[in-house]
ROVEX-836089 format. One record per residue: residue number from 1; residue in one letter; chain; x, y negated, z of N, C-alpha, C in turn. Coordinates in pm, 1 decimal. Each point is the difference from the previous one (the first is absolute). Example, Ala and Ser with C-alpha at 12.3 -4.5 7.8 and 13.67 -1.06 7.14 Angstrom:
// residues 2
1, A, A, 1319.0, 569.0, 780.0, -89.0, -119.0, 0.0, 90.0, -120.0, 0.0
2, S, A, -35.0, -105.0, -72.0, 82.0, -119.0, 6.0, -77.0, -109.0, 73.0
***
This chain:
// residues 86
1, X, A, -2323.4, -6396.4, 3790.3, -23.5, -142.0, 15.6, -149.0, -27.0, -18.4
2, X, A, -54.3, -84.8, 111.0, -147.1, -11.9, -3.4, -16.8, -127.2, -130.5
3, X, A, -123.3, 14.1, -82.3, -75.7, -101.2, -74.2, 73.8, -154.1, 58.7
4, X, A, -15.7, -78.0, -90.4, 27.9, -161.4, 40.0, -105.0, -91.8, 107.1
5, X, A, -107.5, 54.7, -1.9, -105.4, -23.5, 91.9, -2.8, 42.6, 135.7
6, X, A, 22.7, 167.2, -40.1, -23.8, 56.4, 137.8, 130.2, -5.8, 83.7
7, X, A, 104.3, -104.3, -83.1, 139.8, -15.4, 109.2, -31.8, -137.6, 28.5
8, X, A, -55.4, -61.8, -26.4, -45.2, -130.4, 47.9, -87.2, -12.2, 120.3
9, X, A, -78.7, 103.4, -38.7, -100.1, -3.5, 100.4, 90.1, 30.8, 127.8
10, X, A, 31.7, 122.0, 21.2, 80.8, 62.7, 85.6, 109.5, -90.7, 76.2
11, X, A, 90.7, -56.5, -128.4, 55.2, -103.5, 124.0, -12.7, -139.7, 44.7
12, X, A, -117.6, -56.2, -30.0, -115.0, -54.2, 95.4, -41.4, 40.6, 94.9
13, X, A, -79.3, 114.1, -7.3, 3.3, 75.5, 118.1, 103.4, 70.0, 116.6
14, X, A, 107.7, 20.6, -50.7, 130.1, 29.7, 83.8, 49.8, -134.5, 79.6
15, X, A, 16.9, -134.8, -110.4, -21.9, -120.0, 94.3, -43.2, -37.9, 68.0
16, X, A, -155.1, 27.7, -20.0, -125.2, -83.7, 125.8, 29.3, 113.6, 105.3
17, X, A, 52.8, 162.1, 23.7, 3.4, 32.5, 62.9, 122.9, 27.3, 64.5
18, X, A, 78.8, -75.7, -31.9, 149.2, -42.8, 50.9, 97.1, 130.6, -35.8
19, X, A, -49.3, 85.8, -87.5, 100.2, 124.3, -28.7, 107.1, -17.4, -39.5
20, X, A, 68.0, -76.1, -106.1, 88.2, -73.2, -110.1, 112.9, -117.1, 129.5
21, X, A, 94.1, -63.1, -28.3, 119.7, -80.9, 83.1, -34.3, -86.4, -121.5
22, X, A, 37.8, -124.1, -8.8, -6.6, -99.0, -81.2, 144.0, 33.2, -105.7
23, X, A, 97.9, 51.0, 31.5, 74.9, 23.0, -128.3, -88.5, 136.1, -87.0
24, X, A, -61.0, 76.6, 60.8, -71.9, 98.5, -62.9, -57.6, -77.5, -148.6
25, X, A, -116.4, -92.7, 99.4, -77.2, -53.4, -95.6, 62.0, -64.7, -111.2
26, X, A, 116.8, -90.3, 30.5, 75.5, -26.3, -126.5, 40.9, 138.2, -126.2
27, X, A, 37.5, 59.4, 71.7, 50.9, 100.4, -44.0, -135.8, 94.8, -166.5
28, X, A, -130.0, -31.3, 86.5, -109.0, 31.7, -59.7, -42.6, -56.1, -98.2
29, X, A, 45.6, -166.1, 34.0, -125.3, -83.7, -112.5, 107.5, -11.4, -108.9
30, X, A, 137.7, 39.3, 32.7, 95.5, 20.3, -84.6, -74.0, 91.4, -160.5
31, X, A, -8.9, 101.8, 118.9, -24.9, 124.0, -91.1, -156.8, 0.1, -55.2
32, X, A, -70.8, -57.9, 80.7, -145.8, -14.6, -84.6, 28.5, -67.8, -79.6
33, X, A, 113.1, -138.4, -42.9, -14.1, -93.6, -61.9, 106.8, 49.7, -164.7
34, X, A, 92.7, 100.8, 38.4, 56.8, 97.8, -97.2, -114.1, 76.5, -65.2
35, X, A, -100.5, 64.8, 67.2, -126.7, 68.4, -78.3, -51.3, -70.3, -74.7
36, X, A, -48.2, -104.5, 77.9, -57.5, -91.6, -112.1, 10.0, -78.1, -138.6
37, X, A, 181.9, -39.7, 1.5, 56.4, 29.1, -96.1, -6.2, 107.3, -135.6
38, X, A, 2.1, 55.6, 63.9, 10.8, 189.9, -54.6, -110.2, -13.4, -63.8
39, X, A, -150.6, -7.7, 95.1, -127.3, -26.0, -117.8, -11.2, -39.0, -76.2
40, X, A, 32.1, -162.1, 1.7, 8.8, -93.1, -65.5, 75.6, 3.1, -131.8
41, X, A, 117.6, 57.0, 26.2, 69.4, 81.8, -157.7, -67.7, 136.9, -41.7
42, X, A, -89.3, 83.3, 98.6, -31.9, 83.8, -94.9, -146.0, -74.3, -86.4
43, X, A, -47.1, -74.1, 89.2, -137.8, -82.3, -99.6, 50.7, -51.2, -127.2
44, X, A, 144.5, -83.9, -16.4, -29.5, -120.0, -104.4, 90.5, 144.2, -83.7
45, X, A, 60.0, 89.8, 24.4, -3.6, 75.2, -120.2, -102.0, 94.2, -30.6
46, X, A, -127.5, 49.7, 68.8, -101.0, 20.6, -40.5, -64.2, -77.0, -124.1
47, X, A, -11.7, -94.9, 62.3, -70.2, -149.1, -52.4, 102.4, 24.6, -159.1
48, X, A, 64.9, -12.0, -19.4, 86.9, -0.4, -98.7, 27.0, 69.4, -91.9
49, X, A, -0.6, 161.4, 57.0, -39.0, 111.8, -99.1, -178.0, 11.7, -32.8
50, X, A, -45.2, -84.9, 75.2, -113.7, -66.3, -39.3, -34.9, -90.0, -170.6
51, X, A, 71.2, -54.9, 10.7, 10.7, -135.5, -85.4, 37.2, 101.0, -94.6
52, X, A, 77.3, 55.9, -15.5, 108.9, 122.2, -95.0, -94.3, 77.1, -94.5
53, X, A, -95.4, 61.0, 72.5, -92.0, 125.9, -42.4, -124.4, -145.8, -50.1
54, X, A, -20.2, -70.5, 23.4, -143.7, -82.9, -72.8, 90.7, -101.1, -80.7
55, X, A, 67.6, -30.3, -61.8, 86.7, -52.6, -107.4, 34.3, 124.6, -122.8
56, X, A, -6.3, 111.0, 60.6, 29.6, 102.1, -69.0, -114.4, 47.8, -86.8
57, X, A, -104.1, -25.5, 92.2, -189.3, 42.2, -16.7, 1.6, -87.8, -144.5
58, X, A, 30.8, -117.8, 78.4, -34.2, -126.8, -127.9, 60.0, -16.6, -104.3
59, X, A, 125.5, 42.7, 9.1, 70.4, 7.4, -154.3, -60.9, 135.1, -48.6
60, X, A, -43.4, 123.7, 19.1, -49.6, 94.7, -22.3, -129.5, -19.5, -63.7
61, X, A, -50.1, -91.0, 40.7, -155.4, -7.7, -12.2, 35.3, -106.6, -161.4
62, X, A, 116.5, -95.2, -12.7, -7.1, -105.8, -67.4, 26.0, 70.8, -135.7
63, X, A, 105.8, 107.9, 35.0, 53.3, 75.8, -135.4, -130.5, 81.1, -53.2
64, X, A, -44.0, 39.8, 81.4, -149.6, 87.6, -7.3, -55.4, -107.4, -92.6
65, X, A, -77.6, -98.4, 44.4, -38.8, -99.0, -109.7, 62.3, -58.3, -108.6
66, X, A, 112.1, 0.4, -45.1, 54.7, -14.3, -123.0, -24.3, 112.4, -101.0
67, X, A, 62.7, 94.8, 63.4, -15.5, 126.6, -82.0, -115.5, -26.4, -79.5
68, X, A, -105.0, 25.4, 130.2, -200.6, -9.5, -64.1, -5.3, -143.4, -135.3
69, X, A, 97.3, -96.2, 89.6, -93.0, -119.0, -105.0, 107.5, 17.3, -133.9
70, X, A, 92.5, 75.0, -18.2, 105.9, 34.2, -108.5, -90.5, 91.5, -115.8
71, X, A, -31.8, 82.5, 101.0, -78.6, 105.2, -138.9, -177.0, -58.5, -13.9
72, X, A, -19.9, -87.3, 36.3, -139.2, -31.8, -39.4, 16.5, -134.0, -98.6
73, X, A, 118.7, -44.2, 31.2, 62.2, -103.0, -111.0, 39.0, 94.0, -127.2
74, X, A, 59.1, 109.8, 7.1, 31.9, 81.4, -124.2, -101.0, 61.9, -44.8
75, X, A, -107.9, 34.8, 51.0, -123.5, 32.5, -23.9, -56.0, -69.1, -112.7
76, X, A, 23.5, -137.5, 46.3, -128.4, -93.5, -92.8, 137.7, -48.9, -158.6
77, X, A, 100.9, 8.6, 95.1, 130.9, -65.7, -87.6, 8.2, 126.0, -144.5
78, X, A, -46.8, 102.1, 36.7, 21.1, 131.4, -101.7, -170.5, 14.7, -41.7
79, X, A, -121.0, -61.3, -4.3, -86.8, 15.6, -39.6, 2.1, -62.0, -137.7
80, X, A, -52.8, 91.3, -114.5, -15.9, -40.4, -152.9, -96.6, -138.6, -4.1
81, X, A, 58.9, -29.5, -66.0, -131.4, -177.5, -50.2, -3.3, 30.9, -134.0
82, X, A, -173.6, -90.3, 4.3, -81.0, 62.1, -153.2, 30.2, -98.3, -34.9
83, X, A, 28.9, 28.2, -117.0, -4.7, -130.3, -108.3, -143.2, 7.6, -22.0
84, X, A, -69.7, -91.5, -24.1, -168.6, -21.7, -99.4, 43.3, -25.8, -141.9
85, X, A, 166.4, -54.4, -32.6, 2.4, -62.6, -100.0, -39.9, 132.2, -137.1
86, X, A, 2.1, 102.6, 37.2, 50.5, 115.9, -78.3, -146.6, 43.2, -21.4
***
């Protein structure tokens, strides 16, 4: 099966050059219009396992920063204080 383009092109060109019967052509924009479909669901689940993997980044990145700001809070939270009174 040719690319979504290069079957477009082609039966344009099979039209202007009268190759195709007019049920043909139905028959075609049928099926170009099934491809296109087809893209169109493989994009928005691209797009989607998209969204998936950078939500994942970001909770990754968010836990990453707790951790850090957890032990620099226990850091100062476990540092000795002077008395002067003594």
């Amino acid at each position: 099966m040719a690319p979504l383009p290069g079957r477009i092109l082609k039966l344009i060109h099979d039209w202007d050059e009268k190759q195709i019967l007019s049920m043909e052509f139905a028959i075609l924009l049928l099926q170009l219009s099934n491809d296109s479909r087809t893209i169109n669901e493989i994009l928005k689940q691209r797009e989607e396992k998209r969204i998936e993997r950078e939500q994942a980044a970001n909770l990754a990145v968010q836990k990453e920063q707790e951790e850090h700001a957890a032990q620099i809070f226990t850091l100062y939270w476990n540092f000795p204080i002077i008395d002067d009174d003594e």
